[in-house]
Each structure stands twice: as C-alpha cells, then as structure tokens.
C-alpha positions in Angstrom: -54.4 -47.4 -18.5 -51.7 -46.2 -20.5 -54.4 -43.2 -21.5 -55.4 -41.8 -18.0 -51.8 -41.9 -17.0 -51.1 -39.8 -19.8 -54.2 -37.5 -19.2 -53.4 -37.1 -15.5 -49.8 -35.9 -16.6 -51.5 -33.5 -18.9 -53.8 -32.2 -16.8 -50.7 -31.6 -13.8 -49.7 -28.0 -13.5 -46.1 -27.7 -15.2 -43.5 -27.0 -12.8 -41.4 -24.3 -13.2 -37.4 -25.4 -14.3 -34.9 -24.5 -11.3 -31.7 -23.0 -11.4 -29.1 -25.0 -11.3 -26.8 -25.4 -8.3 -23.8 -23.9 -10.0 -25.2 -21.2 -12.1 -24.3 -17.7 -10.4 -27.0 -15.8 -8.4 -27.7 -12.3 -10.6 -28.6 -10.1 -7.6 -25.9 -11.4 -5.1 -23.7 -10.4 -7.5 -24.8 -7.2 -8.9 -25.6 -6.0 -5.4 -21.7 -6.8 -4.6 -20.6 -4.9 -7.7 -22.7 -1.7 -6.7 -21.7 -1.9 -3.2 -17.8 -1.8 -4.7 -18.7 0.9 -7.0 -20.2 3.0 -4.2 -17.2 2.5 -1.8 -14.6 3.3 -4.9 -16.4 6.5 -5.7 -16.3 7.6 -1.9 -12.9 6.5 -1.5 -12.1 8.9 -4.7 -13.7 11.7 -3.2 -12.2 11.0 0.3 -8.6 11.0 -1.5 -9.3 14.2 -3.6 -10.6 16.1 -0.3 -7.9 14.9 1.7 -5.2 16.7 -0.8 -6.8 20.0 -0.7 -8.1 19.8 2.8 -4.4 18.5 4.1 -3.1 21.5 1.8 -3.9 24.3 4.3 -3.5 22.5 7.4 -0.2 23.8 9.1 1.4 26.1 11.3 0.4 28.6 9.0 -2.9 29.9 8.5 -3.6 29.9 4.6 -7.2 29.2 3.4 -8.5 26.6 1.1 -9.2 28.7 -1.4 -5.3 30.5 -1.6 -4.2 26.5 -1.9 -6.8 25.7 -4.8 -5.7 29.2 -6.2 -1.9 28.4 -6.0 -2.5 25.4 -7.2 -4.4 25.9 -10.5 -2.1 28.8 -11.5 1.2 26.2 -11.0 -1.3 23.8 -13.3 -1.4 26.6 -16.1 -5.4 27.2 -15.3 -5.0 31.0 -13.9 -8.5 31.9 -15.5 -10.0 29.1 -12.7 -8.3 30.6 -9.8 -10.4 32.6 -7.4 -9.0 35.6 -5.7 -5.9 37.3 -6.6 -2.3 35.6 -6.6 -0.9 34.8 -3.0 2.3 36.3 -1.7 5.9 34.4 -3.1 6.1 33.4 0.4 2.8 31.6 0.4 3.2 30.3 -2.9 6.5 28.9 -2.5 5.4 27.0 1.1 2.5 25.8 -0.7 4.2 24.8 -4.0 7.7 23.2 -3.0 6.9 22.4 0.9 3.2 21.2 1.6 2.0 20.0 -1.9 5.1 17.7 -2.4 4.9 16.6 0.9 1.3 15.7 0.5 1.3 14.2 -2.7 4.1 11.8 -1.8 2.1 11.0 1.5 -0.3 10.0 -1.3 2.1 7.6 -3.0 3.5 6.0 -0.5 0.6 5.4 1.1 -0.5 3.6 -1.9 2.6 1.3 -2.7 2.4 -0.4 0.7 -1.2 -0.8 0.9 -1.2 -2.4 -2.6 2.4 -4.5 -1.8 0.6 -5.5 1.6 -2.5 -6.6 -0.5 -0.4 -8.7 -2.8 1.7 -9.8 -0.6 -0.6 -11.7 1.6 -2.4 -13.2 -1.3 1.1 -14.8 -3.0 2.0 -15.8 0.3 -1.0 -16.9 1.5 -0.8 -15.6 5.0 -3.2 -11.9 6.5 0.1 -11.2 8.2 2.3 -10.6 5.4 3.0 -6.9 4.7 6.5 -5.4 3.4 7.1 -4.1 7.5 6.8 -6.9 9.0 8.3 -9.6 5.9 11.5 -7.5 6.5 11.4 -5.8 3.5 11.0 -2.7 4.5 14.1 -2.9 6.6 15.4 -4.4 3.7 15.2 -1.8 1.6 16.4 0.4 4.2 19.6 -1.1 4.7 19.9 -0.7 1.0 19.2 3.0 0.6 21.3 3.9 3.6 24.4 1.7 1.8 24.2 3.3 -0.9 24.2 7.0 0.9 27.2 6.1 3.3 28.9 4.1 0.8 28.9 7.5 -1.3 27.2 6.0 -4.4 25.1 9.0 -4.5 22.3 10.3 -2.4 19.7 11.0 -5.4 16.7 9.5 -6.2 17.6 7.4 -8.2 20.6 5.6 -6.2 18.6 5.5 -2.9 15.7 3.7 -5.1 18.7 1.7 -6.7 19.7 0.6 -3.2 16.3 0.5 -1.8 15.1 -2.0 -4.6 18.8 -4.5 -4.2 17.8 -4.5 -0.1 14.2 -5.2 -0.5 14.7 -7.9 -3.1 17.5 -9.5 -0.8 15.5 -9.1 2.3 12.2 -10.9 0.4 14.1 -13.8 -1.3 15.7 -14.2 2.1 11.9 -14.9 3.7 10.3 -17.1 1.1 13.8 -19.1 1.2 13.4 -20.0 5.1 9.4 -20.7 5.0 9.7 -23.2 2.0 9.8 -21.0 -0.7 6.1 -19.6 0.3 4.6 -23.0 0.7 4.5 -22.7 4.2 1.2 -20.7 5.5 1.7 -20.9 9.2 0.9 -17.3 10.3 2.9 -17.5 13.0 5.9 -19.0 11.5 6.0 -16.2 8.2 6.0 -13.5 11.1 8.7 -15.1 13.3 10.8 -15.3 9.9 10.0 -11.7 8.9 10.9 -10.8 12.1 14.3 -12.3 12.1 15.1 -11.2 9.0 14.0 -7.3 9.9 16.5 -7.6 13.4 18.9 -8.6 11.0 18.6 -5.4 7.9 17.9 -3.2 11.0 21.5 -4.7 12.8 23.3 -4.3 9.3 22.1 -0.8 8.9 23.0 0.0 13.0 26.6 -1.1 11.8 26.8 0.8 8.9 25.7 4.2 10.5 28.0 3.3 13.4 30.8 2.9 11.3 30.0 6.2 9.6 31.5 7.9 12.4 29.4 11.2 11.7 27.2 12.2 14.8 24.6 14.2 12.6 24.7 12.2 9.9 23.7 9.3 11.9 21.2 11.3 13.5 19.6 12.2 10.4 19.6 8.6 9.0 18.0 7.7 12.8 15.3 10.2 12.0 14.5 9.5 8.5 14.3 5.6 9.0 11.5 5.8 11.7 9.6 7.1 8.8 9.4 10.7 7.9 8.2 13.1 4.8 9.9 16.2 5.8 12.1 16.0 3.1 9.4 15.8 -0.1 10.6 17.4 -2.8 9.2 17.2 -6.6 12.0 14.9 -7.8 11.4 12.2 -5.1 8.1 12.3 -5.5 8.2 12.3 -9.4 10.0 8.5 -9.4 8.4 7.3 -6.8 4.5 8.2 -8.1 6.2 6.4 -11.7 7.4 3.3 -9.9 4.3 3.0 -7.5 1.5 3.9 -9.8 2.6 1.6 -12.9 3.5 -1.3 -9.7 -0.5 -0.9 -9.1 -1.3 -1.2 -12.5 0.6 -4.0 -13.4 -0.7 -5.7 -9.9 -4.3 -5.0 -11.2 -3.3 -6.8 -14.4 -2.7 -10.2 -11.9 -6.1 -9.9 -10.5 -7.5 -13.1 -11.8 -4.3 -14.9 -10.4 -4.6 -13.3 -7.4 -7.9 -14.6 -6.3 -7.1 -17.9 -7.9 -4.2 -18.3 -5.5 -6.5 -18.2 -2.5 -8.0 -21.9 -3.5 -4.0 -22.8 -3.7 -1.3 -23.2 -6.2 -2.6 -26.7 -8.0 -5.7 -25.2 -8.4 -4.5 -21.9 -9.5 -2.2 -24.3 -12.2 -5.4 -25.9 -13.4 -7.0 -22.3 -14.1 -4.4 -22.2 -16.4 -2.0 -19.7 -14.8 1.8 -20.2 -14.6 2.0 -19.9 -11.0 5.0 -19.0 -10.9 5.9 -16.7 -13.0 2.9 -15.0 -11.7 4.3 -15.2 -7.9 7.6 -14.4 -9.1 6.5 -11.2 -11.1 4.3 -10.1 -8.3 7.5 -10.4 -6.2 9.4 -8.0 -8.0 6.7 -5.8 -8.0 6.0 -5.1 -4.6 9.6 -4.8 -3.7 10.2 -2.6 -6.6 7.1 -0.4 -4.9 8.1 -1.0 -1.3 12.0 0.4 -2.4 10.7 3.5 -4.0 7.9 4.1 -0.9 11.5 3.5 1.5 13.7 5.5 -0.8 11.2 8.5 -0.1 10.2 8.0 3.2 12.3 5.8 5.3 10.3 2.6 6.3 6.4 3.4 8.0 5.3 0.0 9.0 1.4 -1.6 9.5 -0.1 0.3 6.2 -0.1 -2.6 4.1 -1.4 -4.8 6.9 -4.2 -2.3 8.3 -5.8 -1.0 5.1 -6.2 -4.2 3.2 -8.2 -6.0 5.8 -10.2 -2.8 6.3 -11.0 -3.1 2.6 -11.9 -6.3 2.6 -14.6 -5.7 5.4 -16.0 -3.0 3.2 -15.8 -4.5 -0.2 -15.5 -8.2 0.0 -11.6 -10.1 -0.8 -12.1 -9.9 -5.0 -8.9 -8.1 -6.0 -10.5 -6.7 -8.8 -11.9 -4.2 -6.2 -9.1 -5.1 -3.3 -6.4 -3.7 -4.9 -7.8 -0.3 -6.6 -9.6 0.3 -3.4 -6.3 -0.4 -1.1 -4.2 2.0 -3.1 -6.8 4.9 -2.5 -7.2 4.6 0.9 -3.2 3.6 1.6 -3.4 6.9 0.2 -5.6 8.7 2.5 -4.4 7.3 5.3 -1.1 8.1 5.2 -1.9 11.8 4.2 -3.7 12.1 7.1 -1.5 10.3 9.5 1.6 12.8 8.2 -0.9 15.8 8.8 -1.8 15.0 12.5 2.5 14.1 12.2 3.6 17.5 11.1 0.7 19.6 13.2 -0.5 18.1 16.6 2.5 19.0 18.7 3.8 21.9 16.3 6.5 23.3 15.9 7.9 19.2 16.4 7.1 16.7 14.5 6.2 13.4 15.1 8.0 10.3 12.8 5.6 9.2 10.5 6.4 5.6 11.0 5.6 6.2 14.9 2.0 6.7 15.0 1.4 4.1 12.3 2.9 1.4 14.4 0.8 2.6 17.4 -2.3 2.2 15.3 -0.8 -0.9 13.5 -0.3 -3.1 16.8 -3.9 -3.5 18.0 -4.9 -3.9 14.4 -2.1 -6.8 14.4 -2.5 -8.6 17.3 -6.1 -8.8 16.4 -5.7 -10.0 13.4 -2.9 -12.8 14.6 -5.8 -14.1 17.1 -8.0 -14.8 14.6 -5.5 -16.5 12.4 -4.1 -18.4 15.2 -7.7 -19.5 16.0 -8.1 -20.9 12.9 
C-alpha cells in the first residue's frame, strides 16, 4: 500500500513553486520605474526648451538663435555662438532683463511645487500648499516688515524676513489643527485660511501706516505676485536656498512615503518622526521665504503641479519630488511669459492667472477629499 502510494506520487507531474504573496512583482515594478524615467527625461527637456524658447518671447522681436548666442558668449563659450555678437542693447535686455527674469520664474516655480509636495505628505492632507497653509502670506508680512521697518531692502533682509513670517505663519497652523494630527481636509484649509486673513490684515496695517502712496502701491503690486523685478542677485539666493531645500527634501524620501501609512507606522520603520517632520518644516518655509522674498506670494503651484505629477508618475517621492520641482519650474516660466506678453505693453500679476488656474484645480480636488 505504502508502495503504490509512493509510486503514484512519483509518477504525478511536479508542480511548479508559486510566488509568494508578499514577494514584489518584477515587471509592475520595472514598468513603473521606466514610465518615471521617461516622464523625468521629458520633463528635462520641456524645462530646458522652455528657457530658451521663453528667452525670445517679448515685445521685442529677437530670434532664438541671438538669445543662445548672447547667452553662450555671457557663459565664456564664444567659439559655440552662431552668428556675430548682438547689439549692447539686445544683449543687455537679454542678459540683465529677460534671462534673470526667466531663470528665477524657474526657481520659484520649483520651491513651491516641491514645499507643496512635502507639505501635503507631513501633514497628511492634498490641500496643504504654502498659499493656502498661510505661509505664503506669512512670509509676506515678513518681507514687507522688514522693507517698511527700514531693516534693509536686500536680498538677504527680505529673505531674513520672509523666512521669520513663514515660520510664524506655519507653527501658527499645525498649533490650531493638533500639531498636524488632525487630517480633516476641510478643517487644515479653514485654519490656513484664517491664518492668511490674518498675515494679509497685518501686512494691510503695515502698508497703511507707511503713509507713502507709491510705496504702498508698489508693495500692492509686488505681493499679488510679480517677476518684474529679477535681477542676478535675487535670483542667485534664492536658486541657493531652493535648490539645496530640494535636495535635502529628496534626502527624506523614504520618510516621506512612510508617513502616508501614518506616524506609528512610520516610527516602526525606524524613522524619528519628528525630527523628520520638524526638519521638513523648516525646509519648506525656508524655500517658500526665498520663492516670496523674490516674487511676492503666487498661490495654487504647489497644490496644482504635485497632483498633476502624481497622475503621471505614481505618489513615490523618490520620483514626486524631482519631478514636481521641474515642472513647478515650467509652469511658472510659462505662466510669467503669457504674464509679461499677452496684453503687452501691461502686465498681468503673476500670482493672478495662477489663482484662476488654481481654483478649479482646488475645488476639484476638495470634492474628492470631502467624498472620502
């Protein structure tokens, strides 16, 4: 008996082993990884075509091929440039007006896509984004303190400033939901709300008790958002401060996408939550200060592109976060080219037509959360 049972088990076709539950699938994974390599690559590309295409677009007619020119003999590289030199006059609006204004397009575009990234993964809510936490008008208040206060209207001071406001303004929001325990969609964006009325009241006081008519109008100007006034030195401190931000946000990756299963499970990873959180905190205002410092406060950037990003790439911030600082980048370069050219010779705030691209992008996304 004992025989023919151990014949008949012989003679059964072995089965093959199958893969465990928990063990990764290969090609899900690798297709993900290519997918995310393709979209970095074209969103590489996109950003480098923006800057030279954005380079020539004004209200005055100069070619792509003067810009490249102009800006290859600026980089030292005059045996590359095609052509022969452009006028001073060309050069100069190329080299101190468009270039600086486009670059710093760039890099603010990037600090509040990435801050809007990070900032909705430590708080835990799609909502969160430096406009509408308050930090932006935060950080406004700050800057335009320090400017009417007369501690100096450099770089430096108005990034001083900005940075005091936005860390203010932030503390001030994770103190009235519970310290960021508090994920209610709808509660983070009625707090950021209140704390925004009250920056954007403080900094109404301020310029009204300036007393100067064109100052205030100025100030008015520059905090609906606006990159009229790049100039190398802004744009110098605020590329340092947003592009090692990004870096050091890239660094937190891991704890990132451990903090969407929530802080105990992040803690049993292994990651000191809140050192982490309170790191990633200083970050993004440090960003959001230097993107305000430069160009007053331009709202919806680091809500919009994220969630774009995510539909492309997937929510892995390994990918989320590179991928949100180039196209922050793109976007705002060409939202502060259709700005500066659609009804020339005016020009359009910056922070205007992001808002009116912002809202429906917004209100959708609050529908789905308050669905949830």
């Amino acid at each position: 008996m004992t025989t023919e049972v151990l014949q008949t088990k012989q003679a059964s076709p072995a089965r093959e082993p199958r893969p465990s539950p928990s063990s990764p699938a290969p090609r899900p994974t690798t297709a993900r990884r290519i997918r995310a390599g393709i979209v970095v690559v074209v969103f590489a590309v996109g950003l480098v075509l923006s800057v030279l295409t954005a380079g020539f677009i004004g209200t005055a007619n100069i070619g792509p091929v003067d810009v490249f020119g102009i800006l290859v003999r600026h980089l030292g590289l005059g045996t590359l440039a095609p052509g022969p030199e452009a006028p001073p006059l060309i050069d100069a609006l190329i080299w101190e007006s468009r270039l600086p204004r486009v670059l710093l397009a760039g890099v603010v575009g990037m600090g509040l896509a990435v801050s809007g990234a990070v900032l909705q993964s430590i708080t835990r809510n799609p909502l969160a984004e430096p406009y509408l936490l308050g930090v932006s008008s935060g950080a406004s208040t700050g800057a335009v303190a320090v400017m009417i206060l007369g501690f100096g209207s450099g770089a430096i001071s108005l990034s001083t400033g900005a940075f005091v406001g936005a860390i203010v303004a932030f503390g001030i929001v994770l103190l009235l939901i519970g310290g960021g325990r508090v994920s209610n969609p709808a509660r983070v964006v009625l707090t950021g709300v209140l704390v925004s009325q009250f920056f954007s009241a403080v900094t109404s006081l301020v310029l009204m008790l300036d007393g100067d008519a064109d100052s205030t109008r100025g100030f008015t100007y520059w905090l609906l958002g606006s990159l009229g006034g790049a100039r190398w030195e802004p744009l110098l401190i605020a590329g340092a401060v947003i592009l090692t931000g990004t870096l050091l946000c890239l660094l937190f990756a891991p704890a990132l996408d451990a903090f969407a299963f929530g802080w105990d499970t992040a803690a049993s990873l292994g990651i000191n939550v809140t050192r982490a959180r309170v790191t990633l905190m200083i970050l993004t205002a440090l960003m959001t200060a230097a993107a305000v410092a430069a160009s007053g406060a331009i709202g919806f950037i680091g809500l919009l592109v994220p969630h774009i990003v995510r539909l492309l790439a997937g929510p892995g911030h390994r990918t989320l976060l590179p991928l949100s600082a180039l196209g922050g980048a793109t976007f705002l370069i060409w939202v502060d080219t259709f700005a500066r050219s659609a009804f020339s010779p005016h020009e359009i705030p910056v922070g205007v037509v992001t808002a009116l691209l912002g809202a429906p992008v917004f209100a959708l996304v609050l529908r789905k959360a308050a669905a949830r």
